[in-house]
N, C-alpha and C positions, 0 to 999 in steps of 0.2 A: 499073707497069701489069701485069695481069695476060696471062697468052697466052690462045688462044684453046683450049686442052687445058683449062688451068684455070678459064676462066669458068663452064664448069657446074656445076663441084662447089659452088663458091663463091659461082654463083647459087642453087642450092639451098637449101645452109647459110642463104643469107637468105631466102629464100622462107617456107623452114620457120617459123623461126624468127617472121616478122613474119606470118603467116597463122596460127599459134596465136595468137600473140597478139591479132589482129585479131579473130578469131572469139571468145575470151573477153569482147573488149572489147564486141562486137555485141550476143553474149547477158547481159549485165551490166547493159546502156542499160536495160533498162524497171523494173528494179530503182531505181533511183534511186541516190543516196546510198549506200544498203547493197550496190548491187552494184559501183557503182564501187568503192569500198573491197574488196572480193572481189575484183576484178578484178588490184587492184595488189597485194595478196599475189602472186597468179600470177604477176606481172612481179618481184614482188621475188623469188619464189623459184626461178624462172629467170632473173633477172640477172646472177647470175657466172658460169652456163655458157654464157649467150650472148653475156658481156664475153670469156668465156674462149676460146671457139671463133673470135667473129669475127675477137680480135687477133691470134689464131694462124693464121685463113686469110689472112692480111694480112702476114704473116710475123713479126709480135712475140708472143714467149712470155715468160708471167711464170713465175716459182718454186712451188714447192711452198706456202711462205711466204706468198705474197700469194695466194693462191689458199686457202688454211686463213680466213687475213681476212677476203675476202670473205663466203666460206660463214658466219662469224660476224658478219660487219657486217648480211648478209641475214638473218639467223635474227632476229637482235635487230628489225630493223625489221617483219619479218614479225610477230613475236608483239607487239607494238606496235598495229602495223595489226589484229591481232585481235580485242586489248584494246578496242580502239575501237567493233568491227566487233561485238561481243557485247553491249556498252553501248548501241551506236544501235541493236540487232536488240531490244531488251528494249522499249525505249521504242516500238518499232516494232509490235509482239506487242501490244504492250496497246493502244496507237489500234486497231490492226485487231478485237481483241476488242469495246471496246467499240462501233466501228462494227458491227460481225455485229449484237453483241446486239442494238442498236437498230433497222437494216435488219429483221431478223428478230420483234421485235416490231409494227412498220410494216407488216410486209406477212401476216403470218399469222392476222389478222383479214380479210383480204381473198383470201386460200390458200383459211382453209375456210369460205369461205362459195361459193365455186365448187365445190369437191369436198372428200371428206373425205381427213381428214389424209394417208392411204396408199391412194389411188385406183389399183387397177391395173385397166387393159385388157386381158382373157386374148385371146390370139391364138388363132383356131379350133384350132389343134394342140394336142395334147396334152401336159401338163409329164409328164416321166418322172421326175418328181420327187412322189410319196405327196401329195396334198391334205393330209393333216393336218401331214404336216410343212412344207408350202408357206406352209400359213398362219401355223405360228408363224415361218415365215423372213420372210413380209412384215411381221410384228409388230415384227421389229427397226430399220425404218425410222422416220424421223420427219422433219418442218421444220425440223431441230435439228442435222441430220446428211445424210443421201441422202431425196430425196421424190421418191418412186418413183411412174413415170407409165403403164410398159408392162412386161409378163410375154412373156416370147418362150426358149421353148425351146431348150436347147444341147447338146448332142450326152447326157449323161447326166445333165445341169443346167439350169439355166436363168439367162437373161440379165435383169437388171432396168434399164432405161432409166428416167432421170430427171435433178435436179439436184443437184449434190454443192451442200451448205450449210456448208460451213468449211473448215478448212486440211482437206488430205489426211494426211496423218502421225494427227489427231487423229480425226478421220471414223474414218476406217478402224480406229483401238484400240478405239472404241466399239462398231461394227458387231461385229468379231468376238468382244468381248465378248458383246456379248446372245446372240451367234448361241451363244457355248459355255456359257452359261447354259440354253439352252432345249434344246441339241441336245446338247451334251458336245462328243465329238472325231467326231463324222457328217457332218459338211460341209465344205468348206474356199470361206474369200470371198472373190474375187481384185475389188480395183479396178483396173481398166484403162481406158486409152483405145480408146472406138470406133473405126471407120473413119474417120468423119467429127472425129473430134478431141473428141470428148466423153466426159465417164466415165461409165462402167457399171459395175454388179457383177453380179458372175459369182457363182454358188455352184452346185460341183460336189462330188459323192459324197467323201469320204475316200480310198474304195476307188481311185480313180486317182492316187494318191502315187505319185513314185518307189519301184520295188521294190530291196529292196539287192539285192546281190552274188550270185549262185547260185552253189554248188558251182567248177562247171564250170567259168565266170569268174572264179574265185579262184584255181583254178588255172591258170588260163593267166596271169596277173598274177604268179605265181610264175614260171613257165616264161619269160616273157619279162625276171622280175627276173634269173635265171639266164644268161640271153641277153646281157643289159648289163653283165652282171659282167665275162662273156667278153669281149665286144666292149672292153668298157675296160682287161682286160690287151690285147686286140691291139692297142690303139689307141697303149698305152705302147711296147710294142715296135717299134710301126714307126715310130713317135717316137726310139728306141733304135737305129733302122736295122738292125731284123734280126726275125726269124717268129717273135713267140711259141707258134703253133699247133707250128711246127717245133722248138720250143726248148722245152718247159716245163721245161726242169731251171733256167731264168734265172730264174726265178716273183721271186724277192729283189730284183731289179734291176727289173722293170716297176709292183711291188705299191708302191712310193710313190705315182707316178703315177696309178697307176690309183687308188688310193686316193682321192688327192686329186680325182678328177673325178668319183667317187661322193660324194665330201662333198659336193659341191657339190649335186649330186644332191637327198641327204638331206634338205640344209638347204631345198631350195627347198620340198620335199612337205611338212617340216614346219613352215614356213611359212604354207603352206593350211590344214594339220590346224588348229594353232593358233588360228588366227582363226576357219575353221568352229565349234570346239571352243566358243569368246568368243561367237560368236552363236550354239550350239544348232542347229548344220545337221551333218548326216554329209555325210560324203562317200566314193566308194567307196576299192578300193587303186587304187594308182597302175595304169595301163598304160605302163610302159618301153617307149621306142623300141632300142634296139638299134642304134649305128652304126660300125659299122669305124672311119670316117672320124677321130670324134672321143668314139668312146667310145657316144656318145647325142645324142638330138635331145631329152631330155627325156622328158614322161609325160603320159597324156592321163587326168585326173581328171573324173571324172561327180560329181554332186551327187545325194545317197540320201534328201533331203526337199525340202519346197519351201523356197522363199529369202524370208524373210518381206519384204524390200526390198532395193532398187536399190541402195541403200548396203554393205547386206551382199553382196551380188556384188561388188561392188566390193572394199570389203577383203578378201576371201575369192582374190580372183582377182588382185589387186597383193600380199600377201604372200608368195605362193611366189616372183614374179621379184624382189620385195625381199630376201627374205632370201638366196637365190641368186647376184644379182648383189652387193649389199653383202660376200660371201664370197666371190667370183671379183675383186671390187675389191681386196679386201682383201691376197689374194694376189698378183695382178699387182705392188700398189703393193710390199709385201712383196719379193717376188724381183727389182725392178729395183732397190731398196734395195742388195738382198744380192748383187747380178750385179757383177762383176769377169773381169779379164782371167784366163782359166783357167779361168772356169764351167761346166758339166757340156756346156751344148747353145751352138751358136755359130750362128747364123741370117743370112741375106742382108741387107741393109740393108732389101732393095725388100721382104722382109717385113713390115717395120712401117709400109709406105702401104697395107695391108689394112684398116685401120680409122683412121678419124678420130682417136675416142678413145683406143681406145690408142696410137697415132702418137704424136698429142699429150702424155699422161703419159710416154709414153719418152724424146719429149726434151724434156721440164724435167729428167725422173730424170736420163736417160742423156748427156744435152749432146753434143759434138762426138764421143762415140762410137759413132752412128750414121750419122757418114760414112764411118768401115771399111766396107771390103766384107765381111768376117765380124764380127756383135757376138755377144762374148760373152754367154747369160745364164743367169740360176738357172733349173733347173726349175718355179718357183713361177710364173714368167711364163708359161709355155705351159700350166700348168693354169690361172691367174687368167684367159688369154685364150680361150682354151676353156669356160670358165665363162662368162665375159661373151659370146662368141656362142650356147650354148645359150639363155641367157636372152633375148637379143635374139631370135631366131629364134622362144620362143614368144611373146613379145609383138607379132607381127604381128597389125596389129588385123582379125583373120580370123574369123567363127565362133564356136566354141568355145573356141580358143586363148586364153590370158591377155588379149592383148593384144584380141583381139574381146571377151569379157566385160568389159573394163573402159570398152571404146568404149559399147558397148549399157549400162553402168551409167549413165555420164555421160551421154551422147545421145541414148538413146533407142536402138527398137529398128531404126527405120526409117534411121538414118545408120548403125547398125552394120550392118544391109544391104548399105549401100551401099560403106562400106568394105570387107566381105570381098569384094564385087567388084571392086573398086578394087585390093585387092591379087592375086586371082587373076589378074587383067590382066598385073598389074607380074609378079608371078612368073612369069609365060607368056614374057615379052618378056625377061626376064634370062633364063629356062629356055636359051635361044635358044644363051649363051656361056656356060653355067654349069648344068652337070647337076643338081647339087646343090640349085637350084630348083625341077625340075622332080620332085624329090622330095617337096619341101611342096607342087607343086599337087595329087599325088595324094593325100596325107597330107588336107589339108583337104578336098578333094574328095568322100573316101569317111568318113572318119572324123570331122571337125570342120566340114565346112558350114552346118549348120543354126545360128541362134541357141539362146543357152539360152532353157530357157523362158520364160515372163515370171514376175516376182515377185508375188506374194500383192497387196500393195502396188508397183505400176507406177506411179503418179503421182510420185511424193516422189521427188524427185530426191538425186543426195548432193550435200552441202555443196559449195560453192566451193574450201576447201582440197582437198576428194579430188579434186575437179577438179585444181586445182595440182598435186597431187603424180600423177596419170594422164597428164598430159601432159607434166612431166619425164621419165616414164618413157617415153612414146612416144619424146620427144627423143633421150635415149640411145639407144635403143632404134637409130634412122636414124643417130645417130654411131659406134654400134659397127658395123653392119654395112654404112655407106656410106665407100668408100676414098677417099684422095688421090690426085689424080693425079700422075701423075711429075714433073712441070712445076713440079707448088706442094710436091710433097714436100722435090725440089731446093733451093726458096730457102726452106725451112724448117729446113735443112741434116738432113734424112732423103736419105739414098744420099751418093752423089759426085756 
């Protein structure tokens, strides 16, 4: 039986756990068939982290070994379930097609014979949008696509109310087709949802893109690049137990170190670049945080065009903490590998009930050598866990932060709302025993509050796998930075 120290953690761990899952399975249901099948991807492809965590808060840990299996017994069935899930979505595609056409043919004798084909309503205000250009933007409409019912004025554009007529993904290629056909690159067409839950488009001037980078801003992204260099030799040094400020003749001794938490660094930014790069979006330079503590808190990246969709936020905003954390993985597992009696750093036991995750990979690695009260280990563990808390820290689904951009990719813009207040709560309430909290609520506060903007395309949600792999990563995300308590670390045999 558990104690009463340990039933929180361990209520949590299942809480999480079966509340992802519940929630995939809710939003799945009206799907049918094809979302059920979506749904158990998600479960297969969180299955062994959640066979893995539960039997370990339980006090049974498996091998490195069976833990490889898994991940391959799950991949296999996952791309299985895929195979399936792309055969029934084809067959799926075409009933829905030919039902459009025919609803569409049904009713469009009966459309115009009430009003013509693109009836708009001007509201007494004035469009700030040219009459000649207004009318070839209402030309792009049709029964076929959006049938546009009200014209209403938006701050340097204008809004069109009406009924979207087909999938959204396809609507929307057409729309800004026609619209770059008559207009070129003068306008940009955002479909989004109303207040009231209905789509609209929106078409606003060009001229309000994202502006890149000025001078000024470029330099200070340099300035603060220079800032995190420094901070991550201090960081090594006091890791080293001694001042590099005071010492630079050591620079040889700290410059692995430090090194190694700038790759991590690297890899996560060009992780973003990359994907930006695949979908045709810029992005500006990095803004480095700067932190004694651990080097960096990471980098706060703006976006220098629009996001043509929710999909592309998405990948765009899960491959800097994938490539980042897969690197910080990689070294952890790495240097507990290569950790023996005599390794460079020798750490308290009660250090490794810091984190779930790494708890748990220490002892499959490390077995009965983390009931010493000193273990020894490689260097390579304190940057791979240093990596995996940076990476955790920006996926707090907040804002701007990775981890909010991927919530607002998947959910919408309104649960990502809700979440970065959900988390400015949480981070208030740890602030309280943990200063280092109350450094992300200012952080989010002044710099990362606001959502990104909406995408071009706001309807079309991403796939069910981006889903899966968004909410593994949340997972992690609570096991790296949620600890053990003493009680279950004990009969875990982490400490004495």
């Amino acid at each position: 039986m558990f104690t009463t120290s340990e039933t929180p953690i361990v209520a949590t761990i299942v809480l999480v756990a079966f509340g992802i899952l519940s929630w995939g399975f809710y939003r799945a249901r009206p799907y049918g068939k094809l979302g059920i099948l979506a749904w158990l991807q998600s479960v297969v492809l969180m299955a062994p982290w959640l066979l893995f965590f539960g039997l370990f808060a339980t006090g049974v840990y498996i091998n490195i070994v069976a833990i490889l299996f898994l991940l391959v017994f799950s991949a296999g069935i996952y791309i299985y379930l895929g195979r399936q899930l792309r055969q029934l979505g084809q067959d799926e595609l075409l009933r829905q097609r030919a039902t459009q056409k025919l609803a569409a043919s049904e009713s469009s004798s009966t459309e115009e014979a009430k009003q013509p084909a693109v009836t708009v309503q001007l509201q007494p205000e004035i469009v700030p949008i040219p009459e000649e250009d207004l009318s070839i933007i209402k030309s792009i409409f049709g029964i076929d696509t959006f049938f546009a019912t009200e014209t209403i004025a938006y701050q340097e554009g204008v809004i069109f109310k009406g009924n979207l007529r087909g999938d959204s993904e396809v609507v929307y290629k057409r729309l800004t087709e026609n619209l770059q056909e008559r207009l070129a690159d003068k306008y940009r067409l955002f479909l989004v949802e109303n207040t009231d839950g209905k789509p609209v488009v929106i078409v606003l001037p060009s001229r309000n893109d994202p502006r890149p980078m000025t001078l000024a801003q470029k330099v200070f992204a340099v300035i603060l690049l220079v800032a995190t260099i420094a901070t991550s030799l201090e960081a090594a040094g006091i890791l080293l137990n001694f001042d590099f400020v005071a010492n630079p003749e050591r620079f040889p001794e700290v410059l692995p170190i430090a090194a190694g938490i700038l790759a991590i660094l690297v890899a996560h930014e060009i992780g973003h670049w990359l994907f930006a790069r695949r979908h045709q979006v810029r992005l500006s330079w990095p803004y480095f945080l700067p932190a004694v503590q651990i080097g960096s808190f990471g980098a706060i990246t703006r976006f220098e065009s629009q996001i043509p969709n929710r999909k592309v936020l998405f990948d765009v905003a899960l491959a800097g903490p994938a490539a980042g954390g897969i690197v910080s993985l990689l070294m952890l597992v790495a240097g507990l590998l290569l950790s023996h009696s005599g390794s460079m750093f020798q750490l308290p036991n009660e250090f490794f009930q810091g984190s779930i995750l790494v708890g748990s990979l220490a002892r499959v690695v490390l077995g009965s050598a983390l009931q010493s009260q000193l273990v020894d280990v490689h260097p390579l563990v304190i940057i791979g866990w240093l990596g995996l808390v940076i990476t955790a820290l920006n996926l707090m689904p907040a804002g701007q932060l990775d981890g909010g951009r991927i919530v607002q990719a998947i959910y919408g813009r309104k649960t990502a709302g809700r979440t970065t207040f959900a988390t400015l709560i949480l981070l208030g309430l740890v602030a309280l025993g943990n200063p280092l909290a109350m450094y992300w609520v200012i952080v989010i506060l002044f710099l990362q509050r606001g959502l990104e903007r909406p995408s071009l395309n706001e309807l079309t949600e991403p796939d069910d796998a981006r889903a899966a792999l968004g909410l593994l990563a949340l997972f992690l995300m609570i096991a790296t930075l949620l600890p053990l308590t003493p009680g279950l670390a004990g009969r875990l045999g982490i400490g004495g």
